[in-house]
N, CA, C and O of each residue as an XYZ file, in Angstrom:
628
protein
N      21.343      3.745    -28.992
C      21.071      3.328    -27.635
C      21.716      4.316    -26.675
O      22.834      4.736    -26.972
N      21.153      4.717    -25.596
C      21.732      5.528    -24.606
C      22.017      4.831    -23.544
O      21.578      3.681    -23.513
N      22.720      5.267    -22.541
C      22.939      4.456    -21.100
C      22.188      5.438    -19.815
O      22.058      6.647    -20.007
N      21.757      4.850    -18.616
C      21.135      5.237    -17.828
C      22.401      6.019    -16.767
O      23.255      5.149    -16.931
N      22.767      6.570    -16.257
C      23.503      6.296    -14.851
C      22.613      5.626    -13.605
O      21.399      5.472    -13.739
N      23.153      5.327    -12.660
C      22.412      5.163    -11.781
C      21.368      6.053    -11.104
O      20.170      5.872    -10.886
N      22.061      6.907    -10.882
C      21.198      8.401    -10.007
C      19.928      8.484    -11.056
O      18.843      8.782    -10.555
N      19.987      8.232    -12.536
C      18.870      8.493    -13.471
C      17.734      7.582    -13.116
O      16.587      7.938    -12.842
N      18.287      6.140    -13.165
C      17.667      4.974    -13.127
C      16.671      4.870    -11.782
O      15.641      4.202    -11.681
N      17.289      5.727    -10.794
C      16.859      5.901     -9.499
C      15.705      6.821     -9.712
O      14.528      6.460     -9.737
N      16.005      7.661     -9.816
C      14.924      8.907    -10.120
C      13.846      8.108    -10.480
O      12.987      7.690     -9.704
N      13.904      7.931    -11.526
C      12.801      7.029    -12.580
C      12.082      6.237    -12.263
O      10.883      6.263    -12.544
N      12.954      4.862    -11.244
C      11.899      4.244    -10.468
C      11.255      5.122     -9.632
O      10.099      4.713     -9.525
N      11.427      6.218     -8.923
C      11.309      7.038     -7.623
C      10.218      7.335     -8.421
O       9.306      6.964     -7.682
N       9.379      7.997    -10.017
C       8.550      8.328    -10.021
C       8.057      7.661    -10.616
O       6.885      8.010    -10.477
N       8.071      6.613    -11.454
C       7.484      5.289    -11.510
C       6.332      4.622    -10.619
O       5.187      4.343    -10.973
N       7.012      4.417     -9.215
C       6.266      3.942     -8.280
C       5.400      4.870     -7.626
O       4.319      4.357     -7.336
N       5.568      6.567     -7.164
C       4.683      7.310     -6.938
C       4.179      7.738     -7.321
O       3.647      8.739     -6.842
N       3.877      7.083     -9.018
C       2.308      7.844     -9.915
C       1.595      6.738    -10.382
O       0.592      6.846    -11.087
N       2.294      5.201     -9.848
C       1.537      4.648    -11.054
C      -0.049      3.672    -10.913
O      -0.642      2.851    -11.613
N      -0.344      4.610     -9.043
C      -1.189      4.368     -8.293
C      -2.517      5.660     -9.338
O      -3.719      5.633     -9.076
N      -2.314      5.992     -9.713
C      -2.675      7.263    -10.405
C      -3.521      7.006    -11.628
O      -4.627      7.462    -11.921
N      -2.878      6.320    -12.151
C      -3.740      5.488    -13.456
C      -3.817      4.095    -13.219
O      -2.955      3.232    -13.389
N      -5.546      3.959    -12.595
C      -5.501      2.691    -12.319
C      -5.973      1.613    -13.188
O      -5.368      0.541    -13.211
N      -7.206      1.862    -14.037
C      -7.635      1.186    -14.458
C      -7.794      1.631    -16.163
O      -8.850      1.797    -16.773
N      -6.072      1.790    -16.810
C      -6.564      2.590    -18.332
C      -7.388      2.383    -18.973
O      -7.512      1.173    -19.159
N      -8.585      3.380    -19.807
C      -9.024      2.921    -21.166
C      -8.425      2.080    -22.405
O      -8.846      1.217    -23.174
N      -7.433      2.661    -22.232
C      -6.508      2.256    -23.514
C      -5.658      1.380    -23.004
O      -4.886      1.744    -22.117
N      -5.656      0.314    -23.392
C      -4.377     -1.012    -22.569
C      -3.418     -0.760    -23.073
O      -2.421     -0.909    -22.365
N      -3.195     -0.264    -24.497
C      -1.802     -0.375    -24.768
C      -0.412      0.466    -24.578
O       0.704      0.266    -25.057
N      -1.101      1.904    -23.334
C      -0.264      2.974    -22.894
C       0.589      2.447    -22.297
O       0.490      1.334    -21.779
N       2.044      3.524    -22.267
C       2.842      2.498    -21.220
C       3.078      3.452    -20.373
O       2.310      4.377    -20.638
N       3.858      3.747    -19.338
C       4.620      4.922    -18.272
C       5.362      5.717    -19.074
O       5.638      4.783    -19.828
N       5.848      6.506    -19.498
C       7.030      7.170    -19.862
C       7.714      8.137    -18.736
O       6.993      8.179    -17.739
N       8.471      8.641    -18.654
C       9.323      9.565    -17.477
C       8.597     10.720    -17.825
O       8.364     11.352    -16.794
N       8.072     11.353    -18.961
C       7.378     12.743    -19.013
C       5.878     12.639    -18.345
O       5.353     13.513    -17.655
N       5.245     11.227    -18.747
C       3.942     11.080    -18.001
C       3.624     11.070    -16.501
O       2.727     11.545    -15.804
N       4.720     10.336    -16.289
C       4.690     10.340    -14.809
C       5.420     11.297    -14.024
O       5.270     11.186    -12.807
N       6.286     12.347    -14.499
C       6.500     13.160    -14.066
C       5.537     14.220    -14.193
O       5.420     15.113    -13.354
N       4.854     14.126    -15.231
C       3.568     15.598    -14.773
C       2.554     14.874    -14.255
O       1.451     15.419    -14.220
N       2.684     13.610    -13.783
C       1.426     13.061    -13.000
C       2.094     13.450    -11.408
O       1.618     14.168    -10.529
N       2.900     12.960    -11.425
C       4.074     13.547    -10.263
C       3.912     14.870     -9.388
O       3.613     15.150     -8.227
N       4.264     15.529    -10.551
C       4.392     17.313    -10.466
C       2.760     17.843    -10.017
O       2.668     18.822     -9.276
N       1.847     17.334    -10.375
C       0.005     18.048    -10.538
C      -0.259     16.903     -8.792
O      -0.977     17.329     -7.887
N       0.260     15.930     -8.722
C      -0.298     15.530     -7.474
C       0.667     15.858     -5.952
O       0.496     15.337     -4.850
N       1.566     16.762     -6.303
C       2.662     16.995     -5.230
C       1.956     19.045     -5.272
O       1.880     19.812     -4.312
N       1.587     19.311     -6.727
C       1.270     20.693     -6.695
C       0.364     20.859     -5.693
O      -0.446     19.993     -5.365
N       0.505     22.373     -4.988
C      -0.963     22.590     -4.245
C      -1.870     23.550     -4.868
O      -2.813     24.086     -4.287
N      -1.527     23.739     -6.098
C      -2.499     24.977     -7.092
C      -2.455     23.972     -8.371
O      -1.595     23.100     -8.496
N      -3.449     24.201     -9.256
C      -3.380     23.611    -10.486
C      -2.250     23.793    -11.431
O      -1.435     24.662    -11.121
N      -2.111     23.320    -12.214
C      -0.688     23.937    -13.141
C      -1.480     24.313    -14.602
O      -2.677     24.199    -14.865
N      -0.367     24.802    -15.449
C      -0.935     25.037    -16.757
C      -0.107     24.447    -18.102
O       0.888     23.998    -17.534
N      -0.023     24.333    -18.693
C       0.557     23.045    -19.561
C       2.061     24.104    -19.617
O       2.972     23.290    -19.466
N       2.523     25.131    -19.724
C       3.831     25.862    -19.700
C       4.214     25.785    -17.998
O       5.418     25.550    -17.894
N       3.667     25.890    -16.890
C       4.332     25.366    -15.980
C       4.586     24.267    -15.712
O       5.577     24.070    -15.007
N       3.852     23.239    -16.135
C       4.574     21.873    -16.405
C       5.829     21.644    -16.994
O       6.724     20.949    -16.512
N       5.863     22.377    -18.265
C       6.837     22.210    -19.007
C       8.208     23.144    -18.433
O       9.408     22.882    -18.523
N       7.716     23.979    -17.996
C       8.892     24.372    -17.170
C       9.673     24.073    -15.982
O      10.861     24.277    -15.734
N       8.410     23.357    -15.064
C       9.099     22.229    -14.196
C       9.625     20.863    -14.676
O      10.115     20.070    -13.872
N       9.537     20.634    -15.793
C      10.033     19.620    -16.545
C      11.441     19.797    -16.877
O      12.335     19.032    -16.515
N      11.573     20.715    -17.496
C      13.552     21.608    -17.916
C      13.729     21.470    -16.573
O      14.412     20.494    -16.263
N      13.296     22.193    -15.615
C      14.379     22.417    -14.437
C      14.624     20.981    -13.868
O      15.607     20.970    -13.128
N      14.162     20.067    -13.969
C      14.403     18.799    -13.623
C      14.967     17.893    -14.867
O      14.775     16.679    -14.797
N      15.418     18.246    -15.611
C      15.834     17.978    -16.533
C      15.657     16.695    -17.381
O      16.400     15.732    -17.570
N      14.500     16.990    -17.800
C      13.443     15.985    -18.751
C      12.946     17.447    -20.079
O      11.925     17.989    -20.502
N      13.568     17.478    -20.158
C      13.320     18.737    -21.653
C      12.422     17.792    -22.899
O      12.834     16.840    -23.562
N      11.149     18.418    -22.913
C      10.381     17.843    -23.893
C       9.348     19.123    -25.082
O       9.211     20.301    -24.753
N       8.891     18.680    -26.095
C       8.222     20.003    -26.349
C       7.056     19.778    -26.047
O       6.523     18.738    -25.661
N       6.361     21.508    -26.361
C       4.903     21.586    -26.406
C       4.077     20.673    -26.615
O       3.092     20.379    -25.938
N       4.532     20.121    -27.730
C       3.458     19.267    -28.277
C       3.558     17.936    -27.334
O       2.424     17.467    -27.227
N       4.414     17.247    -26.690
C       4.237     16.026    -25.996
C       3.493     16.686    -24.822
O       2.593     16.062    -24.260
N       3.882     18.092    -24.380
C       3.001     17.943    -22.480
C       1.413     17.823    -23.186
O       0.529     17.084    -22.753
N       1.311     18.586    -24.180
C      -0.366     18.381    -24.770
C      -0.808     17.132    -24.631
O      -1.822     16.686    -24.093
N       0.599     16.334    -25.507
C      -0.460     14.936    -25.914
C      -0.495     14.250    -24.598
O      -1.513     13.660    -24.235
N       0.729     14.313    -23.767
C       0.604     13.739    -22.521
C      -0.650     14.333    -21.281
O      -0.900     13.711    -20.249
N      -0.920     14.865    -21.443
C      -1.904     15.724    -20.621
C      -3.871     15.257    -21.102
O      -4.884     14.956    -20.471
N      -3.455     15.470    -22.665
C      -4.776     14.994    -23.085
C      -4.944     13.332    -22.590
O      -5.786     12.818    -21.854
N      -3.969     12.831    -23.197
C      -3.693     11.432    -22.470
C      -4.430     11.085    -21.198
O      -5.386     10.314    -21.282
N      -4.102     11.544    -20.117
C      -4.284     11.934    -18.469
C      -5.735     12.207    -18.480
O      -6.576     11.491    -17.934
N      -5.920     13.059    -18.997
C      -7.148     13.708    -19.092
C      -8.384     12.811    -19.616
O      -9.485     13.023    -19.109
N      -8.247     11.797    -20.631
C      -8.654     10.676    -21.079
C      -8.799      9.676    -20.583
O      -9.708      8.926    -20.940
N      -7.635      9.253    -19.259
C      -7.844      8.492    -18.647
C      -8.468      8.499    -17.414
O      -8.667      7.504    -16.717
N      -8.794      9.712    -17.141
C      -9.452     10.274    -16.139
C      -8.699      9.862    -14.567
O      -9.187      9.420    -13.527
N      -7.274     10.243    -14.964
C      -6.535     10.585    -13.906
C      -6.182     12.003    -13.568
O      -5.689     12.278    -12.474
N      -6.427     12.911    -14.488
C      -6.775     14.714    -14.149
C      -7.644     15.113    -14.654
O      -8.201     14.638    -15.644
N      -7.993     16.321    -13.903
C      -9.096     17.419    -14.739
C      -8.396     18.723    -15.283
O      -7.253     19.094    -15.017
N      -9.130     19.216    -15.934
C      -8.798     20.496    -16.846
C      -9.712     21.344    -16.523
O     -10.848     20.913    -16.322
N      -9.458     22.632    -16.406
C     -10.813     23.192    -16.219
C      -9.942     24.613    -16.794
O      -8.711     24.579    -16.810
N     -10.776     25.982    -17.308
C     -10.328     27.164    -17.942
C     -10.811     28.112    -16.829
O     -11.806     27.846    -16.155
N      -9.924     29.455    -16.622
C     -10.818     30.098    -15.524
C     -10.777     31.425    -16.707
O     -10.557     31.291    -17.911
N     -11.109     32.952    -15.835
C     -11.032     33.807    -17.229
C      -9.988     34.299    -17.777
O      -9.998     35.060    -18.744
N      -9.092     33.923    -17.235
C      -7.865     34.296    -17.978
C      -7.932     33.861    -19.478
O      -7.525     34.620    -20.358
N      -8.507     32.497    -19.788
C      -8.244     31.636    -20.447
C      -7.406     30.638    -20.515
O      -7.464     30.053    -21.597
N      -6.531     30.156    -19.653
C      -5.586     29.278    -19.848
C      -5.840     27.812    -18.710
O      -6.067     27.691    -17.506
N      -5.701     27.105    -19.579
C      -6.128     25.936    -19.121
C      -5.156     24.764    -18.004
O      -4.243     23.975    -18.247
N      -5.693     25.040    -17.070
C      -4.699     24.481    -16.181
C      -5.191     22.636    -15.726
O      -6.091     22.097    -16.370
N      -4.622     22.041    -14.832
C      -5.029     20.811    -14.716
C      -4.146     20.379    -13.253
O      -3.115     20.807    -12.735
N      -5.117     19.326    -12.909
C      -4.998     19.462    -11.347
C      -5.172     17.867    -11.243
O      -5.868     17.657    -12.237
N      -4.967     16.670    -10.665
C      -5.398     15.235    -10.182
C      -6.623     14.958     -9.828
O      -7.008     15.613     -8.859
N      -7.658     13.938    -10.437
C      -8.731     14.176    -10.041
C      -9.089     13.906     -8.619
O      -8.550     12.864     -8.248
N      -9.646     14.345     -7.901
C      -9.963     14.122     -6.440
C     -11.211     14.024     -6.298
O     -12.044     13.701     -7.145
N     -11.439     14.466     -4.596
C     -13.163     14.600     -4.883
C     -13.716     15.801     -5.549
O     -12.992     16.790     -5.431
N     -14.597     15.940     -6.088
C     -14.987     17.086     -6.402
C     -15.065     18.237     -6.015
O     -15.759     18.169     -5.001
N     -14.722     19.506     -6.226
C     -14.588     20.332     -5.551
C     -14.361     22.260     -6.549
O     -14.325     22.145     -7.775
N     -14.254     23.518     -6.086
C     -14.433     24.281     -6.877
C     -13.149     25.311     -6.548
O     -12.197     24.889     -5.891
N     -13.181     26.508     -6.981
C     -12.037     27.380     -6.563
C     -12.352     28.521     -5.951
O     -13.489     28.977     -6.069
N     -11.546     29.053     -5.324
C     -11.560     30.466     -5.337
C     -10.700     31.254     -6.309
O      -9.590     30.827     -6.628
N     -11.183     32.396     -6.789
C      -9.390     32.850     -7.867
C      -9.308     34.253     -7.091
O     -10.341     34.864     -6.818
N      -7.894     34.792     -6.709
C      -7.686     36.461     -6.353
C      -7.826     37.223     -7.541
O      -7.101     36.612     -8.326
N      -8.210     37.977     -8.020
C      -8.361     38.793     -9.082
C      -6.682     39.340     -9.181
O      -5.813     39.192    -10.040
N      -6.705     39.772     -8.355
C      -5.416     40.729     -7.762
C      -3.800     39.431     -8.072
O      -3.132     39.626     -9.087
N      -3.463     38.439     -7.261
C      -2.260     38.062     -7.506
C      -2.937     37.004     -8.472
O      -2.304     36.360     -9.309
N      -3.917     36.932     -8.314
C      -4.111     34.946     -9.233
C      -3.990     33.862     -8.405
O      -3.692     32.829     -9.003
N      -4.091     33.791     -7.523
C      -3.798     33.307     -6.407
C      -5.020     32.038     -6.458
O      -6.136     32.483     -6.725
N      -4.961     30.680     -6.260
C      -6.286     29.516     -6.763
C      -6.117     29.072     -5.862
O      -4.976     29.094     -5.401
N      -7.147     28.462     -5.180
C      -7.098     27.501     -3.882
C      -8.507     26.954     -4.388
O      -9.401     27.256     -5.179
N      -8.128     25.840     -3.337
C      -9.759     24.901     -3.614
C     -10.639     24.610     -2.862
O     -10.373     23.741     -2.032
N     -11.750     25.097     -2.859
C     -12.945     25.086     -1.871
C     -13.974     23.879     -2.242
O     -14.384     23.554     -3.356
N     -14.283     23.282     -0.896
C     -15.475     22.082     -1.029
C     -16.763     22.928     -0.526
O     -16.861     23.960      0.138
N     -17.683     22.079     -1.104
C     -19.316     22.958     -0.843
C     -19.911     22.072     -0.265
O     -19.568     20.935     -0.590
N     -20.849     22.182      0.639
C     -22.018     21.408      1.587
C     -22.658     20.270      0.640
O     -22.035     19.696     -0.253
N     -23.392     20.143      0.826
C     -24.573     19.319      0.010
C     -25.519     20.150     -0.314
O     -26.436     19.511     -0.831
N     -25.752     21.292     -0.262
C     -26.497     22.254     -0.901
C     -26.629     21.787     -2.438
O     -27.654     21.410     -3.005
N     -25.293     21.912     -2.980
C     -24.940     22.264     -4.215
C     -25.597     21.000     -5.040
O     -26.371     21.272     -5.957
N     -25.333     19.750     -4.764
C     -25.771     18.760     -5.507
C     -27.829     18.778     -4.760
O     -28.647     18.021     -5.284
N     -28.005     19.173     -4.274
C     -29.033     19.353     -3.734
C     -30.181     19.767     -5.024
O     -31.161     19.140     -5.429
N     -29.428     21.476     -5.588
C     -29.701     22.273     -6.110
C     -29.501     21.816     -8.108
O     -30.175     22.322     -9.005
N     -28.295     20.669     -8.300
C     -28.158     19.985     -9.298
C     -29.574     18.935     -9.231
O     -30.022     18.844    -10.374
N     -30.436     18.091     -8.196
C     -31.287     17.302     -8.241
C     -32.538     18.211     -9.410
O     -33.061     17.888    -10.476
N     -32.626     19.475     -8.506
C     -33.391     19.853     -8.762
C     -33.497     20.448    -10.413
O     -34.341     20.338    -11.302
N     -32.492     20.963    -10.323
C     -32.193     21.732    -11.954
C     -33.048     20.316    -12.918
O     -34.116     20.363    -13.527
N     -32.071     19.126    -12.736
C     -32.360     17.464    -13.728
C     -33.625     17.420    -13.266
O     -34.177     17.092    -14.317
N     -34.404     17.497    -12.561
C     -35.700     17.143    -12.409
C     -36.737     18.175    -12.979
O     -37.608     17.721    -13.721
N     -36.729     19.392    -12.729
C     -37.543     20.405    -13.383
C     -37.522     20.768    -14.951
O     -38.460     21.092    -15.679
N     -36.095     20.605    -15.253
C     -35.780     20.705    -16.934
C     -35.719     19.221    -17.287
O     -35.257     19.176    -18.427
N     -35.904     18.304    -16.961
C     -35.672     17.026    -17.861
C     -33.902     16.866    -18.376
O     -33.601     16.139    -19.322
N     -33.075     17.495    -17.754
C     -32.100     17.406    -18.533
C     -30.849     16.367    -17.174
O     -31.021     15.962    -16.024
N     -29.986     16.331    -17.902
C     -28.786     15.452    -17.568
C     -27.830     15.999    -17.244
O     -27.019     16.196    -18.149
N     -27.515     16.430    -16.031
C     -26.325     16.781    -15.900
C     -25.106     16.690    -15.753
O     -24.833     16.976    -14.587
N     -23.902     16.345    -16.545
C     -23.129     15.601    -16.835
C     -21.683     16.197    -15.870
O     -20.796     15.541    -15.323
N     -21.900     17.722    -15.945
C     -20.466     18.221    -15.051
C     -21.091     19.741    -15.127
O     -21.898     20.397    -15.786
N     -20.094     19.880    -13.902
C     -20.370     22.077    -13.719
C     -19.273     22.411    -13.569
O     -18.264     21.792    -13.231
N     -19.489     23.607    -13.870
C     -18.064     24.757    -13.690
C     -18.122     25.607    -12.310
O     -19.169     25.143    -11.858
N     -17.819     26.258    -11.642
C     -18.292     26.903    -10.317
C     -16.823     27.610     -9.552
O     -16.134     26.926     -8.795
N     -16.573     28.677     -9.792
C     -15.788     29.130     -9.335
C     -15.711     30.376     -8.952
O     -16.244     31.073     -9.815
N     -15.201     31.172     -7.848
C     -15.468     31.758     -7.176
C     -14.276     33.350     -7.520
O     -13.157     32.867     -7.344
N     -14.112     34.607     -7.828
C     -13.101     35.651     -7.675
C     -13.787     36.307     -7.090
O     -15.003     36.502     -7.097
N     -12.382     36.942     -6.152
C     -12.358     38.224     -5.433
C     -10.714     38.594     -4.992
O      -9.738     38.673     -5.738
N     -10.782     38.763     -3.676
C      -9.439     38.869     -3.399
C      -9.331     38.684     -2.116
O      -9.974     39.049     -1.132
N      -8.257     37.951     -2.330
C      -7.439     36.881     -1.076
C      -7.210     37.781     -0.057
O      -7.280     38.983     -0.314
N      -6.942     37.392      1.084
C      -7.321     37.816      2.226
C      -5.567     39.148      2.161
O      -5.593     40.310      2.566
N      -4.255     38.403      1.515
C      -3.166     39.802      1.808
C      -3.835     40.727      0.697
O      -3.834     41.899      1.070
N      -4.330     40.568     -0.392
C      -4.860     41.424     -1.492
C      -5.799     42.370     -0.615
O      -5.275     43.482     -0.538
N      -6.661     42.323     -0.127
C      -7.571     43.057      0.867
C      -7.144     44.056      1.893
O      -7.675     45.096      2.281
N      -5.511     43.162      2.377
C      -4.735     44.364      2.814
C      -4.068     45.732      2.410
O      -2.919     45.714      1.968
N      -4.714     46.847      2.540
C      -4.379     48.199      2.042
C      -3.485     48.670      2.335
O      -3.559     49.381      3.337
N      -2.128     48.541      1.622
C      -0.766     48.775      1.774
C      -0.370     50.608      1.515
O       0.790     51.008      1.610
């Protein structure tokens, strides 16, 4: 058995209560909160760029919740299952994950890496009607993301 201090116990409720608006309605009834779950539910809805399962885990040590690889995975797939985040790969390859919101796409800088998130008109689902209607097919999700370089990258130093 371990003991809490207070300042711990505090924390804990502190992110307890500001994630657990986050997973509202689980698939799975029998999940519970843990301090690693709700701290990378925490960490991805306070982030303003997506994270990647090693910056999680590294904002995890510095706050001192030290866990391994393998739990941010399972905790993340978890999330991801419950459809309280998305995952998405850009070309780097590395798979980052962000809170689900409204839908929406990126820009990436080639140059620093730099991700921000851009919303599109109604064009776009406009142009999805059409795709499902001409091919007969179903469109279930898209990928859509945008590189170049960010507006200081453009600056010629």
């Amino acid at each position: 058995m371990f003991l809490l201090t207070n300042a711990t116990e505090l924390r804990y409720a502190i992110i307890m209560k500001s994630t657990s608006h986050l997973i509202s309605k689980p698939k799975d009834k029998s999940y519970r909160f843990s301090a690693v779950r709700n701290f990378i539910l925490l960490s991805l809805s306070k982030s303003k760029k997506p994270l990647s399962a090693f910056d999680l885990q590294k904002i995890l040590r510095l706050n001192k919740l030290s866990t391994n690889k393998t739990t941010v995975y399972r905790e993340l797939d978890f999330l991801k299952n419950q459809n309280s985040i998305e995952e998405f790969k850009l070309d780097d390859g590395v798979r980052r994950y962000e809170v689900c919101s409204n839908h929406h796409h990126h820009t990436v800088c080639l140059k620093c890496r730099k991700i921000k998130c851009v919303k599109l008109d109604k064009e776009l689902s406009e142009q999805e009607k059409k795709i499902e209607k001409n091919n007969k097919f179903k469109i279930i999700s898209h990928s859509l993301e945008f590189y170049g370089l960010c507006h200081k990258c453009q600056v010629v130093k």
